[in-house]
Each structure stands twice: as C-alpha cells, then as structure tokens.
MIVONU-486923 format. One line per field, with one value per residue (C-alpha): residue number from 1; residue in one letter; x, y, z. Coordinates in Angstrom, 1 decimal. Layout:
BEGIN
n: (NUM_...)
res: (a_...)
xx: (X_...)
yy: (Y_...)
zz: (Z_...)
//
This chain:
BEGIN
n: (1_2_3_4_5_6_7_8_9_10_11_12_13_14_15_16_17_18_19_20_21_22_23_24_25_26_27_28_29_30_31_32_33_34_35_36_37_38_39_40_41_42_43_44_45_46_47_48_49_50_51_52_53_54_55_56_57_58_59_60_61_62_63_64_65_66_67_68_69_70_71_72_73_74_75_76_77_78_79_80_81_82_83_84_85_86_87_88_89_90_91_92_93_94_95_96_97_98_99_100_101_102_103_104_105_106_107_108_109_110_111_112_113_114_115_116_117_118_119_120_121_122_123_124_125_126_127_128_129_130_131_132_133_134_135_136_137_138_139_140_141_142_143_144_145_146_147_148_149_150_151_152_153_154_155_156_157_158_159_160_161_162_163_164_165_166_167_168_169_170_171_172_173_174_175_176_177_178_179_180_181_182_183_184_185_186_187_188_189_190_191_192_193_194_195_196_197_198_199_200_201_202_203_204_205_206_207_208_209_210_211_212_213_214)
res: (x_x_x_x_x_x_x_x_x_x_x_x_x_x_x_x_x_x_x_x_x_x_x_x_x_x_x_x_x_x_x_x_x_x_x_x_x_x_x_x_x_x_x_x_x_x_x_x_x_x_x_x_x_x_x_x_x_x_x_x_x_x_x_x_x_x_x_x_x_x_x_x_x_x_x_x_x_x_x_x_x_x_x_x_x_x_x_x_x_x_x_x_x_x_x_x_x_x_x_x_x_x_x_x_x_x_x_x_x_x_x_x_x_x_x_x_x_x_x_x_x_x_x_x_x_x_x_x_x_x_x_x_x_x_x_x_x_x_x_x_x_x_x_x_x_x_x_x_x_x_x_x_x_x_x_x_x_x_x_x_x_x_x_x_x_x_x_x_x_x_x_x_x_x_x_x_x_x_x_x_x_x_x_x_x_x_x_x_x_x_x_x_x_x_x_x_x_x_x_x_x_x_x_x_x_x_x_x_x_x_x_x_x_x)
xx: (-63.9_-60.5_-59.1_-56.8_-56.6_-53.5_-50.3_-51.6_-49.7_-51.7_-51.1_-54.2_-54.8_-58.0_-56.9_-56.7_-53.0_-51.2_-51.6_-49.2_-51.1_-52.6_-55.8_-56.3_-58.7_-59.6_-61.2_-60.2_-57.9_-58.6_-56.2_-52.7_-50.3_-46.9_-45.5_-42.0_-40.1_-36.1_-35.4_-33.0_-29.6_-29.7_-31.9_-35.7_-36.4_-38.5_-36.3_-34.2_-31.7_-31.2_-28.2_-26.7_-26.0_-28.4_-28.4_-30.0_-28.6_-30.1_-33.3_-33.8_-33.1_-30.4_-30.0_-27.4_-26.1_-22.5_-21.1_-19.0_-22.3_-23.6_-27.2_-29.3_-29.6_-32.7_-34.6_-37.9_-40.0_-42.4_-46.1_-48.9_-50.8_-53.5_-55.5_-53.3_-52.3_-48.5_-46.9_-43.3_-41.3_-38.3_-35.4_-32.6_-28.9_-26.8_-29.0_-30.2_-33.5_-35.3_-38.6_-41.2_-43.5_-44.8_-44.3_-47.3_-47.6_-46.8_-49.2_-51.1_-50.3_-48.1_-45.9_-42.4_-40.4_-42.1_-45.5_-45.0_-43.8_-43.3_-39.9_-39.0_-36.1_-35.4_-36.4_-39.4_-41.6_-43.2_-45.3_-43.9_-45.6_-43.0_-41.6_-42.9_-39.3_-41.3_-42.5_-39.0_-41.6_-42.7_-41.6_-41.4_-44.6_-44.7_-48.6_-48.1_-45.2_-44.6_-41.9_-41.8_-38.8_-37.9_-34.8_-32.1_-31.8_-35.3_-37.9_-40.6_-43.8_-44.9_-48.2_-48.8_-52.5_-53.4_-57.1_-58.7_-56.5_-56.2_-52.8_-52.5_-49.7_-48.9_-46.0_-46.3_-48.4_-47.5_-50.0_-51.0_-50.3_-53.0_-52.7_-54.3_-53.6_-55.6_-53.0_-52.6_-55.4_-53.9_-52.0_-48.9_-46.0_-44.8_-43.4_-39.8_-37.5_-35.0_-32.1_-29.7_-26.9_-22.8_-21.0_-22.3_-25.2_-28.0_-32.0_-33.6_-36.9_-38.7_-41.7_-43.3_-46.6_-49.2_-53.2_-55.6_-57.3_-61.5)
yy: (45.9_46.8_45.0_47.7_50.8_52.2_53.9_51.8_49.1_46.0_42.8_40.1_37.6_36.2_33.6_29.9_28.5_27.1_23.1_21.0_21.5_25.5_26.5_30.0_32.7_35.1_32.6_28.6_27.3_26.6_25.3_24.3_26.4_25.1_22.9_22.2_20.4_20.8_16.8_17.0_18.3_21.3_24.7_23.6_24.9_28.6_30.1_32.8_34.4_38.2_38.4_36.4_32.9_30.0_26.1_22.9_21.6_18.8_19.2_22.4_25.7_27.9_31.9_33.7_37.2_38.4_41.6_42.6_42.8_45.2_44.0_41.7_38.1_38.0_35.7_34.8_32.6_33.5_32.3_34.5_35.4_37.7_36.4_33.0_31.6_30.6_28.8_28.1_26.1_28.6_28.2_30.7_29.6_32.5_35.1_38.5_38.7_37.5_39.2_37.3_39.6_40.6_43.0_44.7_43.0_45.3_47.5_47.1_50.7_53.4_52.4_51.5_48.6_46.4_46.0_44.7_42.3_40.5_40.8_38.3_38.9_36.3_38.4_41.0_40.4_43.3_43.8_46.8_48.5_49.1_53.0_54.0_54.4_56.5_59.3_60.7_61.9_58.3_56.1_52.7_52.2_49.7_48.8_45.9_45.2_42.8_41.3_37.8_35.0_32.5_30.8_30.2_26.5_25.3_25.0_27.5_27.2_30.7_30.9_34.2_35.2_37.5_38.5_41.3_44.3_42.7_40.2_37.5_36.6_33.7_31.8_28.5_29.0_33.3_36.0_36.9_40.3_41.5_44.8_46.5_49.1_49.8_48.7_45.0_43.5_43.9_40.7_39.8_38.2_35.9_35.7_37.9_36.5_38.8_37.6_39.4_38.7_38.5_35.8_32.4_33.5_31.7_31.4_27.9_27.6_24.0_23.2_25.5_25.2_27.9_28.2_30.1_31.7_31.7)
zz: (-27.6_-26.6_-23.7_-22.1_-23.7_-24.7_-23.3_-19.5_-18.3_-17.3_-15.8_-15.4_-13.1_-13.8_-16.6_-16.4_-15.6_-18.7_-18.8_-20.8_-24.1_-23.4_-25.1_-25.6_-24.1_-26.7_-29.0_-30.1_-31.9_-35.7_-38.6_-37.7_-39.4_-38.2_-36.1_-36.0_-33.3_-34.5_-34.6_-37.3_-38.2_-39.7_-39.5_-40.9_-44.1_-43.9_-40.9_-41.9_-40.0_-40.6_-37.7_-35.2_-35.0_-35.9_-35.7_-34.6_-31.6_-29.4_-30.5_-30.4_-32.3_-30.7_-31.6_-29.7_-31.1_-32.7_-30.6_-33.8_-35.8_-33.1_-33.4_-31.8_-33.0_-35.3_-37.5_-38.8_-40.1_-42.6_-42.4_-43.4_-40.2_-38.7_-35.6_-34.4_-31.4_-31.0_-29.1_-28.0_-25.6_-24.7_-22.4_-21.6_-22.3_-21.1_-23.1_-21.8_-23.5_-26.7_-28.8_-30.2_-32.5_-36.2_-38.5_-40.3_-44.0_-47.1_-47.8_-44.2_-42.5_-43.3_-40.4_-41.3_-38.8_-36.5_-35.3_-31.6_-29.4_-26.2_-24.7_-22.2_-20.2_-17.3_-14.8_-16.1_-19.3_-21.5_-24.7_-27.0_-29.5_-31.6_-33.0_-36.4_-38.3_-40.9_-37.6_-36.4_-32.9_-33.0_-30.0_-28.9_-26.2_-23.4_-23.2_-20.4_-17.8_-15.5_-13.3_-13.3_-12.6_-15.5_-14.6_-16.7_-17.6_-17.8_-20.1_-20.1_-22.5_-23.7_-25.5_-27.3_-29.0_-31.3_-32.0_-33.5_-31.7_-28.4_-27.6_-24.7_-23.1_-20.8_-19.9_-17.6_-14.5_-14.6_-14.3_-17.8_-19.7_-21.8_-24.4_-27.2_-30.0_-32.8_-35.1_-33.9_-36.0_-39.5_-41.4_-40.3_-42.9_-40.0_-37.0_-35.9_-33.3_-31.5_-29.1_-27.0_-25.2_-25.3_-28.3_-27.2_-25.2_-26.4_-26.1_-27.0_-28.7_-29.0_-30.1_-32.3_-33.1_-35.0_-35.1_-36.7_-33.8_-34.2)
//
C-alpha cells in the first residue's frame, strides 16, 4: 500500500528519532552491502566521479563542483540495489546542496535519466521524482518538502529507505519525509551523488553503509 500518494507533499512526525546506529521503519535490515568509512589515501575503489572534484581527505570523501564544467559535481558508486536501507554521515563544507538517489537499471522502465532523489540543502530538504528525458511534457515532481536547519560544519547522519514503492527519509532527530510513486520499486544500478556549490565548496560524506531492506 502506498504511503502518500503522488503529486502531495508530506512530512511525518510519527517516527522514532534516529539513534546513533538507526534502524529502519519500513522493514529490517538484512545483508550488508557496503560499508566504507574513507580511512585511507586515495578515493576507494568502485566510486566514480562523472563531474566535479573528488578525493579522500581527513577521513572522509569530499565532492565539491567545477563552475567551468557548468554542472553539478556527481558521482556514483555502483552496487546492484532494489529495497535497501542507506545510510550516510554527511556534513556541509561551503556547499549549496547535494542529491542522494538511483537511477532505474537497464531495461527497468522506459524512463530515460534519473529515478529520484532526496535533495538536502542546508536549510530545506525534498524528495524528487525525477523528469523522464525520453517525455519532452515530462517534469521533475516534488512528492515531499520540508524546511529543516542543518548547519554548516557539523556532522549530520542521513538514513535513506527504499521499500517496495514507498521511500523514508530521516536525518538526525528531524521530522521524517515519507513519498511514493509507482515507479520506485524497480532495481536500482547503485547509488548517484549530486553536489552543488561555487569551486571549493564542498559536501563531506562519512560512513557509508548499505542493507538489504526485508
């Protein structure tokens, strides 16, 4: 059963606050896909930047866009995926915004671009149903918005579900955003990073851990 339906924005309260290690609320966590925690020197084997700039620094991966590119800083890292749970410590270094999300995987819909995602900006966050590239009347759909402060400079933990065609969102001790579309459910190739911002402008991600979600 869909959670929210479609084309309404939604915000829910009723949800646990996230503890130091989060469990999930649309079902448990299975098998470990990934976990990766950035300790050494150089960019982890499996994330591949498409734009931007990306590198190890301090223990942590840092992503931060180039202005003459004229795109937003992206990457991915590839992990074949349908219902997971994932979650990421994240922490703004000068950056405007940053997307975490999936693509469909070939031969799953006859949509052409991105799936969705959940855009965190430190001052609102959203989840976007992304435009069908193939559909020329096809456009990008907000299903849930939300202000909400994340301050620049400190660690936040996001942890993002996917089941069925419902997604979870919850960051730290926030109310939870909660959206569904009947596309969600198919398998995903990975998971897509996006950052925005001016040359230098970075988001930090720590602590990336995957699950099979039952």
């Amino acid at each position: 059963m869909n959670l929210c339906a479609p084309l309404l924005l939604c915000v829910v309260s009723a949800l646990p606050l996230l503890a130091a290690d989060p469990e999930p609320v649309l079902g448990q966590k299975g098998k470990l896909l990934l976990a990766e925690t950035f300790e050494g020197e150089v960019v982890p084997k499996g994330w591949n930047k498409n734009t931007g700039v990306l590198a190890v620094a301090g223990g942590a991966l840092r992503s931060s866009e180039l202005a003459s590119e004229k795109h937003a800083a992206a990457f991915r890292r590839p992990l074949p995926l349908r219902d997971c749970a994932v979650q990421v410590d994240f922490k703004f270094a000068g950056a405007t915004m940053f997307h975490l999300g999936f693509d469909p995987a070939p031969g799953e819909l006859k949509k052409k671009g991105h799936l969705f995602s959940l855009i965190v900006t430190p001052a609102q966050w959203s989840i976007m149903e992304h435009v069908d590239k193939a559909d020329s009347k096809s456009k990008n759909t907000v299903l849930a918005k939300a202000a909400a402060t994340f301050p620049r400079d400190q660690w936040h933990t996001l942890l993002l579900e996917v089941k069925g065609n419902d997604v979870v969102a919850r960051v730290d001790g926030r109310e939870a955003l909660r959206a569904s579309a009947k596309d969600f459910h198919v398998k995903k190739p990975g998971l897509v990073f996006r950052v925005g911002g001016k040359d230098g402008d970075a988001v930090l991600f720590d602590n990336v851990k995957v699950w099979e979600l039952k």
